[in-house]
N, C-alpha and C positions, 0 to 999 in steps of 0.2 A: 214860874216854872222851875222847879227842880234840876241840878245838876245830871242826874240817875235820865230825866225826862229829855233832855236836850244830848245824851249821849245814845237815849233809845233811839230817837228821834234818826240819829247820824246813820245808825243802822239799820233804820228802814228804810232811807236813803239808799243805801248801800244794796237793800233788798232787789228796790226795785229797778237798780243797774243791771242786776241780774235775770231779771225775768225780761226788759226791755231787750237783752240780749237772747234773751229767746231759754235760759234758765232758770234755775229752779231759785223763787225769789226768798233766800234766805240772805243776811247781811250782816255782819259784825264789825266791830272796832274795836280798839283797844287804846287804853286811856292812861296816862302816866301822871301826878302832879295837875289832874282837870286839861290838859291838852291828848288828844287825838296823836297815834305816833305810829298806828297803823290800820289799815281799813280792810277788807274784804267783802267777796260775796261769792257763795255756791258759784263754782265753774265746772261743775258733774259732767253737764251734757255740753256746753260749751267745748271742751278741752276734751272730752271723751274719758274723762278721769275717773277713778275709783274714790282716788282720796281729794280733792281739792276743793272741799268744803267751804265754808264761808270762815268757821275758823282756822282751819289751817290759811288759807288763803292770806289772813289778818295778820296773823301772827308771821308768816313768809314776808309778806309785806313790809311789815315793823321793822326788816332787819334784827340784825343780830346785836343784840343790848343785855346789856352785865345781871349776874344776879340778881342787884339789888334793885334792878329798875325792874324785873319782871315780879320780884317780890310787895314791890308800891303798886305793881298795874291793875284795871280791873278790865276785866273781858265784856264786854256786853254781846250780846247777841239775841236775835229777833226770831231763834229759836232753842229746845232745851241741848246743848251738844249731844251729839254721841260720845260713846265709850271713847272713842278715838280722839276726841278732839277733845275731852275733858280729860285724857291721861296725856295729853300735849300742853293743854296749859296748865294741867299740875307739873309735868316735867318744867317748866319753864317760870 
């Protein structure tokens, strides 16, 4: 199994923490040097949120990490982002 395959894998994981919680089941991770550094999943209805996506969520998650480690990262996610969360991990 592929690398790509075993980080998709983490994020549908992650999906289905979120719909077990009774949301919407989308999931993401974010991967630095092949480790996990931060995780998420949709907490819309959960939290009554507007923005608190699965990527955002991941990326909050992650903590706050230097340029150059957001520059090595890659985002997976278990769906295609929105505008929002695609000009969140291009900012980043």
């Amino acid at each position: 199994m592929s690398e790509h395959h075993v980080f998709m894998k983490e994020a549908v994981e992650e999906a289905k923490l979120g719909l077990a919680e009774g949301g919407i089941p989308i999931g993401s991770v974010l991967v630095i040097d092949g480790k996990i550094v931060g995780r998420g999943h949709n907490r819309r209805v959960q939290k009554g949120s507007a923005i608190l996506h699965a990527e955002m969520d991941c990326l909050e998650n992650a903590g706050r990490l230097s340029a150059s480690d957001y520059q090595k990262s890659t985002l997976y996610s278990t769906l295609s982002p929105c505008d929002m969360c695609s000009g969140a991990a291009l900012l980043y």
